[in-house]
C-alpha positions as CSV (number, residue, x, y, z in Angstrom):
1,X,-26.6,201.5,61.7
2,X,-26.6,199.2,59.0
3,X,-26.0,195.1,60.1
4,X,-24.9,193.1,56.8
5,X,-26.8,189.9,58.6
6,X,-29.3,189.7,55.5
7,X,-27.3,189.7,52.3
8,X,-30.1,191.6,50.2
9,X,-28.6,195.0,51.6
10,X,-25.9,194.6,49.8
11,X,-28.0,194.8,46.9
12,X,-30.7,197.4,48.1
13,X,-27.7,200.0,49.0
14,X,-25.9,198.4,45.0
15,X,-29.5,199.7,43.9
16,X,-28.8,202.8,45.9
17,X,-25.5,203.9,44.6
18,X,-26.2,203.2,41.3
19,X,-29.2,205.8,41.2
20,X,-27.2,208.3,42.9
21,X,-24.1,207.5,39.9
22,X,-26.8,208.5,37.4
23,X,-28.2,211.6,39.4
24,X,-25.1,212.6,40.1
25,X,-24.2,212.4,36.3
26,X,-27.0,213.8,35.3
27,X,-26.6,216.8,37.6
28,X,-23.0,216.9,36.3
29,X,-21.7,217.8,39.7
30,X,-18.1,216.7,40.3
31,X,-18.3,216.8,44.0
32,X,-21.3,214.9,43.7
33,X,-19.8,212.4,41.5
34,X,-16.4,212.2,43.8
35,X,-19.0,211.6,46.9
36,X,-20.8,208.6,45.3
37,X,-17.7,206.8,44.0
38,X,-16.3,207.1,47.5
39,X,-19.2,205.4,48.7
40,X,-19.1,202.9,46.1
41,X,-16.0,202.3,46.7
42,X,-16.5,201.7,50.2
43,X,-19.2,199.7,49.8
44,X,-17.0,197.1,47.5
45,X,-14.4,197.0,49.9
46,X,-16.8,195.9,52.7
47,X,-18.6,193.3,50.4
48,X,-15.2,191.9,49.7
49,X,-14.6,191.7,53.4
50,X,-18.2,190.1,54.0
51,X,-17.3,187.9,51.3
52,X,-19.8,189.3,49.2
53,X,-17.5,190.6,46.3
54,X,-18.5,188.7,43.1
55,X,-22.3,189.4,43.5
56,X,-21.7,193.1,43.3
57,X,-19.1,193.7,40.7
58,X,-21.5,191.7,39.0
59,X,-24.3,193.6,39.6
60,X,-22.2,196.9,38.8
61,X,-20.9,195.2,35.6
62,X,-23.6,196.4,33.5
63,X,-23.2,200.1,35.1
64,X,-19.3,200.3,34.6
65,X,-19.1,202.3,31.8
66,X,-21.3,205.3,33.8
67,X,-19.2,205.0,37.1
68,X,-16.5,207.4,35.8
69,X,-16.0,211.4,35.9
70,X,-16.0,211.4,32.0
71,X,-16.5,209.6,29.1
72,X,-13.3,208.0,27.6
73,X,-11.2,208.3,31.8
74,X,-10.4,205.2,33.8
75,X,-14.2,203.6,35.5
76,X,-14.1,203.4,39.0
77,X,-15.1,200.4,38.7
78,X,-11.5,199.4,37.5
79,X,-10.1,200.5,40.3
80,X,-12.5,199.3,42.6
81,X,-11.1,195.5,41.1
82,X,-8.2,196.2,41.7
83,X,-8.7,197.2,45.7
84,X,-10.7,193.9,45.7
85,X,-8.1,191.6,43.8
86,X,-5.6,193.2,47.0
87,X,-8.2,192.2,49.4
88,X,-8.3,188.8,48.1
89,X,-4.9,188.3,48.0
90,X,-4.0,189.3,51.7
91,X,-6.8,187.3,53.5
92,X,-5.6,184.1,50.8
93,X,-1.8,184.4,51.7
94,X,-2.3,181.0,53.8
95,X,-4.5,179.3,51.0
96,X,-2.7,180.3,47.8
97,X,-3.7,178.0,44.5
98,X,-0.1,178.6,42.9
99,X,-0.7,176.1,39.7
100,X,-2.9,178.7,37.3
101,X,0.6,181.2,38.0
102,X,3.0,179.1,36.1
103,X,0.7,179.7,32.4
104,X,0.1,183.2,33.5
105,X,3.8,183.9,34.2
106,X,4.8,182.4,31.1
107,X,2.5,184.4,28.9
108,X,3.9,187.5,30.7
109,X,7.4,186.7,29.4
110,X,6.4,185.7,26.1
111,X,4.2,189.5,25.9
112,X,7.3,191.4,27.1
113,X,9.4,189.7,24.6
114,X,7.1,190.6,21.6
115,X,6.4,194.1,23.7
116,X,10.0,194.7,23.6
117,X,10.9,193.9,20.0
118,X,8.2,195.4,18.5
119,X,8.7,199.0,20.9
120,X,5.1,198.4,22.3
121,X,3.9,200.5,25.2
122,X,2.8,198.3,28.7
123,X,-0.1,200.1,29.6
124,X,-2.6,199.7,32.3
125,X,-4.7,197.5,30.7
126,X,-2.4,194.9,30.3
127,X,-1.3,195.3,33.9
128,X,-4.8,195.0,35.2
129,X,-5.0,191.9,32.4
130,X,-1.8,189.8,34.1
131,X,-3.1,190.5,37.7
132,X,-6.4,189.1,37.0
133,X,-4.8,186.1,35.6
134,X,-2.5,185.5,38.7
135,X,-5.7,187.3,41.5
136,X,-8.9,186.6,39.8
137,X,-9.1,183.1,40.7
138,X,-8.7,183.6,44.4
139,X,-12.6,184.7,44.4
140,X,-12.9,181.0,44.8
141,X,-12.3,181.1,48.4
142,X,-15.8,183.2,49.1
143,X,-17.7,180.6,47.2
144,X,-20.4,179.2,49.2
145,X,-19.8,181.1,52.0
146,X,-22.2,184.3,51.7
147,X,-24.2,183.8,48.5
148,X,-25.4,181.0,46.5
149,X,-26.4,181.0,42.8
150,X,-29.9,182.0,43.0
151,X,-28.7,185.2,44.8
152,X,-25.7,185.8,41.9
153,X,-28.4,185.6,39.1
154,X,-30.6,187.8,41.0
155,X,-27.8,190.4,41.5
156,X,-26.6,189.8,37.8
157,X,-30.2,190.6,36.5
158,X,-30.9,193.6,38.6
159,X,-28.0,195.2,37.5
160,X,-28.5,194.7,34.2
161,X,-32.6,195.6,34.1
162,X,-31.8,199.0,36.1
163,X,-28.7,199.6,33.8
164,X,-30.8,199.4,30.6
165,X,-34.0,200.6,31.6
166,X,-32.5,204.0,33.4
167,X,-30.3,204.6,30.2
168,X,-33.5,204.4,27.9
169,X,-35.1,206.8,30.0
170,X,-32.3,209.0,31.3
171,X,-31.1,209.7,27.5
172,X,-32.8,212.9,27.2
173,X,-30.6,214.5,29.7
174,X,-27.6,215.7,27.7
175,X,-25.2,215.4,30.6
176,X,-25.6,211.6,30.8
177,X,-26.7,211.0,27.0
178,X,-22.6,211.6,26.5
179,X,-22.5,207.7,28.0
180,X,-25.7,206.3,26.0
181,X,-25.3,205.6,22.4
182,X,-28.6,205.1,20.4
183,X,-28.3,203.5,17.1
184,X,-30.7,204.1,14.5
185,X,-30.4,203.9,11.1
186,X,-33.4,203.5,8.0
187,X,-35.9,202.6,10.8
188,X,-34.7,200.5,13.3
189,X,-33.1,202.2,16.8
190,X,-30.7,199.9,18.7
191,X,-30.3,200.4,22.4
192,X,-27.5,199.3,24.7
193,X,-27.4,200.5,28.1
194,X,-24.4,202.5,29.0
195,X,-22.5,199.5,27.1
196,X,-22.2,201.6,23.8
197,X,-22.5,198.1,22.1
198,X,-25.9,196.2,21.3
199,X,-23.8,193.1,21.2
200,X,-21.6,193.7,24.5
201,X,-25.1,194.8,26.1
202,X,-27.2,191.5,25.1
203,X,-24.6,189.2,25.7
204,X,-24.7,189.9,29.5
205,X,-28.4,189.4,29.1
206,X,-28.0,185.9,27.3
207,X,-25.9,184.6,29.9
208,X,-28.5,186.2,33.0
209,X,-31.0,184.4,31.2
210,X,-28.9,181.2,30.9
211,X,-28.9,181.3,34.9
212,X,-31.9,182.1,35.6
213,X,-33.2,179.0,33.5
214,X,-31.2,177.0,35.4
215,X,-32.8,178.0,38.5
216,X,-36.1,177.3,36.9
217,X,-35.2,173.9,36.1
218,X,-34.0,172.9,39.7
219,X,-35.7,175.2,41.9
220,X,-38.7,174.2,44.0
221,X,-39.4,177.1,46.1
222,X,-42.6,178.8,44.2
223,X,-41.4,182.3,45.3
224,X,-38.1,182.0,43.7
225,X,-39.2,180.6,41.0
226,X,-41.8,183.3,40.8
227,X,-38.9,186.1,41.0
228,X,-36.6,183.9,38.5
229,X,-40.1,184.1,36.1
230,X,-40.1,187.8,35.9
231,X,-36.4,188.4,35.6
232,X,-36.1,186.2,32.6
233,X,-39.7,188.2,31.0
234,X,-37.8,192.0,31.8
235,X,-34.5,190.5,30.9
236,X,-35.9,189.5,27.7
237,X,-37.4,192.9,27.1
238,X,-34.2,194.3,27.8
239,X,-32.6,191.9,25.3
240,X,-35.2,192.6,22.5
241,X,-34.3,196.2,22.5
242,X,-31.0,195.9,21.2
243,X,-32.4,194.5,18.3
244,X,-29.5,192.1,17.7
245,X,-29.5,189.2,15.5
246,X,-26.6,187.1,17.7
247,X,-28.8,187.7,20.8
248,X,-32.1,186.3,19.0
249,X,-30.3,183.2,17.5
250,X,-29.3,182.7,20.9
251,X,-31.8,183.1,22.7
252,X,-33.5,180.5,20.2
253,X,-30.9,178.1,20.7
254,X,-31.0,178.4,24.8
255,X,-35.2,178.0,24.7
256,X,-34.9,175.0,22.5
257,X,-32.7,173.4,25.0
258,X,-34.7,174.2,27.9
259,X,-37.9,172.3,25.9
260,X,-35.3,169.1,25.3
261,X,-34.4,169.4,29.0
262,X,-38.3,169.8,30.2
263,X,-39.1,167.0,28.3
264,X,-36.5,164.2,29.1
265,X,-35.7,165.5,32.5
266,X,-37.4,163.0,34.7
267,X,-39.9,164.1,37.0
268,X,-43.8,164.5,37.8
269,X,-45.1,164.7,34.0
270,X,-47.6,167.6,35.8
271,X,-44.6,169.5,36.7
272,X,-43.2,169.2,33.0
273,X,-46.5,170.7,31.4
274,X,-46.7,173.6,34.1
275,X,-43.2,174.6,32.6
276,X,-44.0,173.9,29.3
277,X,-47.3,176.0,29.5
278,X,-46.0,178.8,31.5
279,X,-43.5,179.1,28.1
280,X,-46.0,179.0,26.0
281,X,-47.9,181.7,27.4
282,X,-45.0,183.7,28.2
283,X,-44.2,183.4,24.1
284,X,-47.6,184.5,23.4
285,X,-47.5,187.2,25.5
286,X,-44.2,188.3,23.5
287,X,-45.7,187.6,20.3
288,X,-48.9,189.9,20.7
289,X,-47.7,192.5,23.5
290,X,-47.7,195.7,22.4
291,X,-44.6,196.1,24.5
292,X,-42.2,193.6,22.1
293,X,-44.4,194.0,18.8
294,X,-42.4,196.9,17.6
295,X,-39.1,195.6,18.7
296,X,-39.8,191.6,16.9
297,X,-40.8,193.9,14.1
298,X,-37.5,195.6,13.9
299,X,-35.7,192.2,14.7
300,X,-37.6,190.6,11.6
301,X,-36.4,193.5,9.4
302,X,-32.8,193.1,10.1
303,X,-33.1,189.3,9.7
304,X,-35.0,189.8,6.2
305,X,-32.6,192.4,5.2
306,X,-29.8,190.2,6.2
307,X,-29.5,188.9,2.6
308,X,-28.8,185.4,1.6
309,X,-24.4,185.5,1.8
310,X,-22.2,184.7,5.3
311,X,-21.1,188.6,5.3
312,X,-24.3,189.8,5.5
313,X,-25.8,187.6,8.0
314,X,-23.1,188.0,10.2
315,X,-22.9,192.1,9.9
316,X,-19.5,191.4,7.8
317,X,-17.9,189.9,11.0
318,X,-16.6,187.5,8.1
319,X,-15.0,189.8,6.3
320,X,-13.1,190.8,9.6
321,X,-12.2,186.9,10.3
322,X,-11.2,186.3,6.4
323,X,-8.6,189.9,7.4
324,X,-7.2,188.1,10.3
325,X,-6.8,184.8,8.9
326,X,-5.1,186.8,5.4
327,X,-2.5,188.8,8.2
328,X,-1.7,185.2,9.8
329,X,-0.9,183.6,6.9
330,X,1.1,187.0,5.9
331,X,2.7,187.4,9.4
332,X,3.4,183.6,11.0
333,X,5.6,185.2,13.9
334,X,2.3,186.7,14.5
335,X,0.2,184.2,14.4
336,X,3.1,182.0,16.4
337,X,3.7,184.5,19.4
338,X,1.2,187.3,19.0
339,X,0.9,191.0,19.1
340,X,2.1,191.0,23.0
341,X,-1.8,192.4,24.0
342,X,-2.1,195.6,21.9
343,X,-4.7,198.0,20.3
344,X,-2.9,198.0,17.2
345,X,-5.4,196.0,14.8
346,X,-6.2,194.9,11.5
347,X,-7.1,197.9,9.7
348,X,-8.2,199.0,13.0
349,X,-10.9,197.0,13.3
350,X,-11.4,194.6,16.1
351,X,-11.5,190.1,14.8
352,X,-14.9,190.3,16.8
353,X,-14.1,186.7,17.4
354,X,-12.6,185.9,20.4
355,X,-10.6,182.9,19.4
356,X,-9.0,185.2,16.8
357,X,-8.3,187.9,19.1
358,X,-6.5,185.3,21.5
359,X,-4.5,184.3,18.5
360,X,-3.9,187.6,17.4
361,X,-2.5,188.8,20.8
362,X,-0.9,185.9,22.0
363,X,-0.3,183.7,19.1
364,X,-0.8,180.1,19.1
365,X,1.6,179.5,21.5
366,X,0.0,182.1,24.3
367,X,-3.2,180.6,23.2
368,X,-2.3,177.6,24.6
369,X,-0.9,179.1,27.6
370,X,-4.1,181.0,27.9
371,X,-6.0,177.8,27.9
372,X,-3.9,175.8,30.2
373,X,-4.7,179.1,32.7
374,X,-8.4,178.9,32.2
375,X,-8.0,175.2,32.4
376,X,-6.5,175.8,35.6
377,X,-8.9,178.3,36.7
378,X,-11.5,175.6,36.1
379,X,-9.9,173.3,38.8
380,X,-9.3,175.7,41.3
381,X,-13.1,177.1,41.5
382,X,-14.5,173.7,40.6
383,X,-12.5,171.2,42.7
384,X,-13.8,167.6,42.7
385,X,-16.9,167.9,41.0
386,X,-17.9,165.5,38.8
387,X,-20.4,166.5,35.8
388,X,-23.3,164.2,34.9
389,X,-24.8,162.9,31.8
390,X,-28.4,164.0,32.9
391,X,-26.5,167.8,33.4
392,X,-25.1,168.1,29.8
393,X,-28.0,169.7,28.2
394,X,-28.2,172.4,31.2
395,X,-24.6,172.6,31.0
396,X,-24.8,173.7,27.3
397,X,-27.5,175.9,28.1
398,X,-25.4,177.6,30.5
399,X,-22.4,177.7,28.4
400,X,-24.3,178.4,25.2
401,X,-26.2,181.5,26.8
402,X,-22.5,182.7,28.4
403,X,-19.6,182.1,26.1
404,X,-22.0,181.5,22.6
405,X,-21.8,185.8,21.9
406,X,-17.9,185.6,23.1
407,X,-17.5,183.8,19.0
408,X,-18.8,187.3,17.7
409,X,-17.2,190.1,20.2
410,X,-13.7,191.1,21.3
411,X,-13.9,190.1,24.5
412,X,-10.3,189.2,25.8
413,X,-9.6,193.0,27.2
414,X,-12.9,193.6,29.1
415,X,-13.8,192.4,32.7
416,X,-16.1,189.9,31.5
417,X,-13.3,187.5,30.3
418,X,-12.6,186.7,34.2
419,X,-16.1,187.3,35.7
420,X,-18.9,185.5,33.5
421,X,-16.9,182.3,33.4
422,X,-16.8,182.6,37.5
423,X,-20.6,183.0,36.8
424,X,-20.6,179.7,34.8
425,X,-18.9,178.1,37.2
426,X,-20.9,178.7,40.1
427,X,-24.3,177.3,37.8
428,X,-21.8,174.4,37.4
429,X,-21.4,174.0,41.6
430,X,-25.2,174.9,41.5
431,X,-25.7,171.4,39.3
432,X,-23.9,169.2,41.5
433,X,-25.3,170.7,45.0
434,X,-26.8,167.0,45.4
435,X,-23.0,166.1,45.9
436,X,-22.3,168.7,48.6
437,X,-21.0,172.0,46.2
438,X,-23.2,173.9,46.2
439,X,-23.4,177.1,48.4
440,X,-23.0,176.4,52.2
441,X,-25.2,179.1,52.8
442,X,-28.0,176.3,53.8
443,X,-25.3,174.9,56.8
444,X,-23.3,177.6,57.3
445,X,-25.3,180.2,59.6
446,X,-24.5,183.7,58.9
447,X,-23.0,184.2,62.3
448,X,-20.4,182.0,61.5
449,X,-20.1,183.4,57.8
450,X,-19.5,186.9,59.5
């Protein structure tokens, strides 16, 4: 019989179940399918009990889209968060944060009020939407209990590098090709996973990548840092192949910030050259590698052929934020109180921004309620800490390589809008663990933790 003592087999048996969802897909047996979800199922229930839920709906973030009987039905995923929300909020009925309710409750009466007078349907969606507002922040109450942030990125990663990697190889089975789309067009091909979206895909990479440079920057255990090296080289292979041009510029921006930080971090200068050389060589190795040659190459081409005008360079996302800003200045009791959280869009087309998608749904005044929430949010995960000047340039690493491809995608009706900034905030505990907030994993033995 399995003991949950060591952590890690929550992520060997994650590992586990997520090859036996592809099998099972590929096989295209139902009552092998209904088997494994049962099992995942199970197995998300009793991480949530062991206080291990955030590190595997993370890992299983990446695999969502797959863990479903068809392609376009509810993931079980979904429903999976929504047993765990349940969970979280019958063992936090004694130690209920109550303050982030009051902007959720109010942007629930303001969406049934535009719902109402504009005949739109309440769907599950925006059910599942409200109760991750008023649930979602009660994950706070297994921080540092179970898991610190080393092991988060580590699940994070894993999920995403067996996600991507088994969909580029499993395509050629037609059964489970129905949940990869390959993008190729004159002659570039653009993978995603089982995301469906390049950008979607590589912006769970860019913020993995964000964490585990964190970790390099503070950890001092060589094996970690070993394992932290060789996440961020496959995560960055796995980044490459969507050949997108927001995932490049940020990856650009999140290296040049880890040089600054190297260099005016203080510290042993012999330390500061180790990490400076092992990024050199590890950009060498990119640059001639006949494993990234072909994909820089196709990232070049879509750079060069981006053309010199702002529509061009940014894939005509432009052209979709000049629409939205043309309907608000059209529509002002839009752009005051919303759409009420609907798929009815701007000439069907998403804002693929997602300030303008918060503005579009909510208006400016749920916008704001929005904010306060998150704002809220913020205090009940992050407490008392206080940042520090000599964090601010890991800080906008961290945010930069999270929330940077949020100003490009829709992201306000996916899972991602509650979980990554959870992820943030845990790198931000990880920062201060000098002060005491970081995981109590290192005084709190797992016996107690039980």
């Amino acid at each position: 019989m399995i003991k949950f003592h060591d952590k890690y087999n929550f992520l060997w048996l994650s590992i586990l179940i997520a090859a036996g969802v592809a099998f099972m897909q590929i096989w295209g047996n139902t009552v092998g399918l209904t088997l494994i979800f049962i099992l995942f199922g199970v197995l998300i229930v009793l991480a949530t009990a062991k206080d291990m839920a955030i590190p595997l709906l993370i890992f299983f973030l990446p695999w969502s889209p797959l863990i479903k009987f068809a392609p376009g039905s509810t993931s079980m995923y979904t429903i999976s968060l929504v047993a765990v929300l349940m969970i979280f909020l019958l063992r936090s009925s004694k130690k209920f944060a109550v303050m982030h309710i009051f902007p959720a409750a109010l942007l629930f009466v303001l969406t049934i009020i535009v719902k109402t007078v504009t005949d739109s349907p309440i769907d599950g969606s925006y059910i599942l939407f409200l109760m991750c507002m008023i649930l979602f922040p009660l994950a706070t109450n297994e921080k540092g209990r179970r898991y610190d942030f080393y092991m988060l990125v580590v699940f994070f990663s894993l999920g995403i590098i067996t996600a991507a990697l088994s969909a580029r190889w499993l395509v050629i089975f037609p059964n489970i090709a129905r949940y990869i789309d390959v993008i190729e067009y004159s002659s570039l091909t653009r993978l995603s996973g089982y995301y469906g979206d390049p950008n979607f895909y590589s912006a769970h990479i860019t913020a993995a990548i964000g964490g585990a440079i964190l970790l390099l920057l503070n950890e001092t255990k060589i094996i970690r840092k070993i394992v932290v090296y060789l996440m961020i080289a496959v995560l960055l292979y796995c980044g490459f192949l969507s050949v997108s041009k927001s995932f490049a510029l940020i990856l650009v921006c999140m290296l040049l910030l880890w040089v600054i930080e190297v260099l005016f971090k203080r510290g042993r200068l012999s330390s500061k050259v180790t990490m400076l050389l092992a990024l050199l060589i590890g950009g060498v190795y990119i640059l001639t590698s006949i494993l990234f040659t072909d994909l820089l190459d196709m990232m070049m081409e879509r750079f060069v052929g981006a053309g010199s005008s702002l529509s061009e360079l940014t894939t005509r996302r432009s052209d979709l934020w000049i629409n939205y800003l043309r309907m608000f200045e059209e529509n002002p009791l839009v752009l005051l109180f919303g759409k009420g959280y609907t798929e009815d869009l701007v000439n069907g087309r998403g804002s693929h921004n997602i300030v303008i998608q918060m503005v579009y749904q909510f208006g400016l005044v749920g916008t704001l309620l929005t904010l306060v929430w998150f704002y809220e949010y913020c205090k009940i995960v992050l407490r008392t800490v206080r940042l520090k000047m000599e964090h601010i340039v890991q800080l906008l690493l961290m945010i930069g390589g999270t929330f940077g491809p949020w100003l490009g995608l829709d992201l306000l009706m996916f899972d991602e809008f509650f979980i990554l900034p959870f992820f943030v905030f845990l790198g931000i505990l990880y920062l201060n663990k000098e002060d005491g907030e970081e995981s109590a994993e290192s005084v709190i033995p797992d016996e107690v933790a039980e």
